[in-house]
N, C-alpha and C positions, 0 to 999 in steps of 0.2 A: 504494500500500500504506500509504503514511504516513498519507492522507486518512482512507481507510478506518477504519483504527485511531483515529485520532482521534475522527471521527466516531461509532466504536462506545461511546465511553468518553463521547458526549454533547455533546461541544464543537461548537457551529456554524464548519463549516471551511471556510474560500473554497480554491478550487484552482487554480492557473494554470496550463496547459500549451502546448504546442505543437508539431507545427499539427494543427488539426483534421482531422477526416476526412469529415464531411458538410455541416456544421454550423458556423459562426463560433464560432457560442455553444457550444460545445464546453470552449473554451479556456477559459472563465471560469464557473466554477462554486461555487456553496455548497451544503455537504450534499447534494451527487451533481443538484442542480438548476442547470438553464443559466439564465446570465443571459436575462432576457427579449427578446423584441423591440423592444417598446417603449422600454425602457431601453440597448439599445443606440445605438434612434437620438435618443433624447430625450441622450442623451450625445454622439454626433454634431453633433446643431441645436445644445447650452451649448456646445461646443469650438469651432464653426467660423470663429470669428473668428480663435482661439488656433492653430487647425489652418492655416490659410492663412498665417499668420503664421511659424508655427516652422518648418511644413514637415516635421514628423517622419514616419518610418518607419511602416510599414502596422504592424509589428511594436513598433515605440515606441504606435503610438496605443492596440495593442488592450493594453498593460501599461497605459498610464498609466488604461486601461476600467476593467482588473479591479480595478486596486488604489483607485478612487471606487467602486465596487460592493463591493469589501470594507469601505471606512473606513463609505459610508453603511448598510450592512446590518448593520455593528459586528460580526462575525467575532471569535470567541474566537483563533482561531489561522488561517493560510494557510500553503499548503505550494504555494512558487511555483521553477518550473522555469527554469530561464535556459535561453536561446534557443538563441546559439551561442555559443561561447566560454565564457565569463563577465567577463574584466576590463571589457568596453567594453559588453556585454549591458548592454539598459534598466532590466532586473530589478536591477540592481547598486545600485541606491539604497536598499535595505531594510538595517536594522540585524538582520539573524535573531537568532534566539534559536540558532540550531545551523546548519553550511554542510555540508553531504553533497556527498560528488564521488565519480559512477560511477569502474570502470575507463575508462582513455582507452583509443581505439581511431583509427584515421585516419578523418575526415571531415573536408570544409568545407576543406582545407589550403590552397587559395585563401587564406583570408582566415585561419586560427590557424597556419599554418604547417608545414612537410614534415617536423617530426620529431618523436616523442610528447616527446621535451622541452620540443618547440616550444608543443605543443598544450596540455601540463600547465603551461606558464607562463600561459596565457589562461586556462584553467579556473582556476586559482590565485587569478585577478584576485578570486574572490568570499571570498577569506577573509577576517574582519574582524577587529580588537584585541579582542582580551582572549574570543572567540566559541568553542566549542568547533568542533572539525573532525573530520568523520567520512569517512576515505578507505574507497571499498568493496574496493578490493583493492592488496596491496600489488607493484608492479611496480620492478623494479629499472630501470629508463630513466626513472623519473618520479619516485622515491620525494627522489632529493637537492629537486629542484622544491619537494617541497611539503612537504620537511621548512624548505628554508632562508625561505618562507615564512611559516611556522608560528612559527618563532623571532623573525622580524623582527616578527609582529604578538603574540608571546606568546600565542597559539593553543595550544591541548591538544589535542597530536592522539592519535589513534586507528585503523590502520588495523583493518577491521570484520574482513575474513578468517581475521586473527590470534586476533580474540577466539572468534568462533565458527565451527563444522563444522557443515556443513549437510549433512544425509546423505538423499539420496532412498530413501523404503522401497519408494512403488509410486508408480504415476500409472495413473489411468484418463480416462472423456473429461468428467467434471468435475470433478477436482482430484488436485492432485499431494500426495503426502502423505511430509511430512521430517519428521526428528528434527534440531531444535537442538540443540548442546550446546555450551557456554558453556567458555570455558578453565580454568573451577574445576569445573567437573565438571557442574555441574547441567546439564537436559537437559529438554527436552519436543516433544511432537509438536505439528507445523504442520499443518494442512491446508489449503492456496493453492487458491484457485480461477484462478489465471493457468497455463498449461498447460505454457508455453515453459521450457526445460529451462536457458535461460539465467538465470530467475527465483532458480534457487540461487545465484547469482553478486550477485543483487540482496540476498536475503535479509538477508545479512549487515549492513550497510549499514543495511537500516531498524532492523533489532533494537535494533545500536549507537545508532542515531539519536535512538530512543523511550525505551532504559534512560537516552540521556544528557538526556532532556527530563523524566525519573522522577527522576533525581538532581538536578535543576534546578527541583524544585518541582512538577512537573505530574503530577496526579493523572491514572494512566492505568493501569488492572487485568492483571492475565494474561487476564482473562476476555473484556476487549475486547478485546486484540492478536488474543489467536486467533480471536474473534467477526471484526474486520477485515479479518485475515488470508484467511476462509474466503468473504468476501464483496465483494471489491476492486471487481470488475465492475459488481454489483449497487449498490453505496453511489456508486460514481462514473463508471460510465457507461464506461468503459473498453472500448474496441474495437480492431479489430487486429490485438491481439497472441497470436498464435496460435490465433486465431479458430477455431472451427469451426462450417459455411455450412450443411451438411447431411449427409445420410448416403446411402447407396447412391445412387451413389457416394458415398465421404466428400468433402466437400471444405472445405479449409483455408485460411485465408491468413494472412501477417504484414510488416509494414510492417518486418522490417530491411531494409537497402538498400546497406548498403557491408560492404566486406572481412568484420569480425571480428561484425556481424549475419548474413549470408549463413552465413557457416561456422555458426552456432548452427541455422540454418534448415534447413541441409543435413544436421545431425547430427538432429534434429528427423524428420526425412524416412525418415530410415534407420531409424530408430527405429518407424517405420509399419510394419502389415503391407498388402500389398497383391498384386493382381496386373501391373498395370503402372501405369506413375505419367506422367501427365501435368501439365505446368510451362505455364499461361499466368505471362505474362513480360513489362512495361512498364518501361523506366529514362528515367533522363533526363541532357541531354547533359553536366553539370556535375560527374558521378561517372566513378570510375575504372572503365566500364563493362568492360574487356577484364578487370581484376583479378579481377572478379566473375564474368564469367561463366566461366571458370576452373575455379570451384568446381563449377560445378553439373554434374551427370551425366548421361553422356553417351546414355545406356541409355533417356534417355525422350522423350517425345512434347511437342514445344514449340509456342506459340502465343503469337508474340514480339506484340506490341503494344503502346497508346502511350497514357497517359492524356490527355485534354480538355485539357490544358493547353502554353502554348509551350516552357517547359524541355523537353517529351517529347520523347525520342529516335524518331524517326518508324521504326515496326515495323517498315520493309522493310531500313531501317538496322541496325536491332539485328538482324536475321536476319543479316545480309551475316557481321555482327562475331563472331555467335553457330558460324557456320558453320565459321571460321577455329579454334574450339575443339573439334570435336566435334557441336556441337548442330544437330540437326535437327530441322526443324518446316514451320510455316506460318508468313506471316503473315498477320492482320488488327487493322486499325488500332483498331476500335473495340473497345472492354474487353468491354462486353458482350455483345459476338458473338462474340468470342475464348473467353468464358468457356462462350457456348452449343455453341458448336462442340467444345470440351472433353465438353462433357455428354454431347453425342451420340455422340463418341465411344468415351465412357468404358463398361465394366460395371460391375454393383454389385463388384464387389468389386475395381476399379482403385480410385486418390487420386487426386484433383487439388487441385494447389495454385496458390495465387495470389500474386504477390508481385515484388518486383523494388525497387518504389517504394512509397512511403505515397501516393503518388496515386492509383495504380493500385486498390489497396484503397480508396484511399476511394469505387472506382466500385461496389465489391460488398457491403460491409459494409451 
């Protein structure tokens, strides 16, 4: 949403994300264009000496990509995503102009730790001296974290929720359409082309982000925000999230994948009409898969499965685990037999959705 807005307002924007869903080149983009192929590996052949040498992370290499693709393209501004964490993330070597941190939610706790205290001290890691700080919501288990942060780096903070109420008026199947209203009263309508009902959670968060980049110099319109706003997809290539494959049957899919994505997914779901609902379903071994599947209901037609990759929970396994909740299904292992077997068994006017993992979408998208 940041890019986009930016980009509507003119500025050549590099974007960094992660991970991709088809594509490497995904990850590193300016003005909604992927880095090339050529430039990928023509940066590949100049590092290899360096690369052999240092021995960085697949995830170190493809930051240290984007940000030579930004400096030689000369990028007016990037709006770069930290990996995991943030204190130890590669991304953590930039001076921002402005540090935004989602709500925290449990992932990755291997490596950030088993308590959202734990986890808001690593995302903290990215706050810098003297930078403004944009929390998107404010949470009572994380708020001490990044208040006693904020102070230590004399950070201005801001949580974004507080400033503004984002109020959904309708949503249809290309955009969701809110009214902002700011704590002083003023107010105007959005209209997002991201579908996901978790998106007002986000909202917040950029607004703050963009008035605090307005007050800091940068010229950026009301005309562009909502131009941005209404075309996030289109300006950057944006897949995933809250997809939608086709129609008759409809079919959806979205890359959340742990506890407090799943719940958005689920509420998302409910939100459908339909006549029955069918769940193709890929995880992988490294999540709290029992937590998860928990959520999901018990009322529909599953088709557990396992994306192309070795993290995947092999489908006969996730059936066994899925069983022990309620869920009944089939399996088959491969996504896109999982998904045709859906098809056919679906009518037009059942859903089926896709989801579980960001791998697993990345086999449909």
């Amino acid at each position: 949403m940041l890019a986009s807005i930016l980009q509507a307002q003119g500025y050549k924007t590099g974007l960094y994300t992660s991970p991709h869903l088809r594509d490497f080149r995904e990850r590193i983009r300016i003005n909604g264009e992927m880095i090339s192929e050529d430039e990928v590996i023509d940066f590949t052949e100049k590092m290899k000496n360096s690369i052999e040498e240092i021995a960085p992370s697949f995830f170190e290499m493809s930051v240290a990509m984007a940000f030579d693709h930004f400096v030689r393209n000369a990028v007016d501004i990037a709006v770069i995503e930290t990996g995991m964490g943030g204190r130890l993330d590669s991304t953590n070597v930039i001076r921002p102009e402005l540090c935004l941190i989602t709500n925290i939610g449990f992932d990755h706790m291997e490596f950030l730790g088993n308590t959202l205290e734990a986890i808001a001290g690593e995302k903290a890691g990215i706050i810098k001296e003297n930078t403004p700080l944009i929390i998107g919501k404010y949470q009572d288990e994380t708020a001490a974290v990044f208040e006693a942060k904020a102070h230590a780096t004399n950070a201005s903070l801001e949580y974004a929720n507080q400033k503004w109420k984002i109020t959904l008026q309708s949503r249809d199947d290309s955009f969701q359409h809110f009214v902002a209203q700011e704590a002083d009263g003023k107010s105007f309508a959005v209209d997002l082309d991201l579908l996901g009902t978790y998106q007002s959670a986000n909202l917040p968060g950029v607004l703050s982000s963009i008035y605090t980049l307005k007050e800091a110099g940068w010229d950026i319109s009301e005309k562009a925000i909502l131009a941005g706003l209404a075309s996030v997809k289109e300006r950057t290539g944006l897949m995933g999230r809250w997809q939608h494959l086709s129609t008759s049957p409809k079919v959806i899919c979205d890359t959340g994948h742990n506890e407090d994505g799943i719940k958005e997914v689920i509420a998302m779901i409910e939100n459908e009409a339909f006549d029955q609902l069918h769940i193709v379903i890929g995880m992988v071994r490294d999540k709290e898969v029992d937590k998860v599947l928990k959520l999901f209901p018990c009322d529909a037609q599953y088709y557990f499965t396992q994306a192309d990759i070795p993290r995947a929970m092999p489908a006969d396994e996730l059936m066994d685990k899925a069983k022990k909740h309620g869920l009944n299904g089939i399996a088959i292992p491969k996504v896109s037999e999982a998904l045709e077997a859906a098809k056919q068994a679906a009518t037009a006017s059942d859903l089926i959705f896709i989801g579980g993992s960001t791998f697993v979408v990345a086999e449909v998208v």
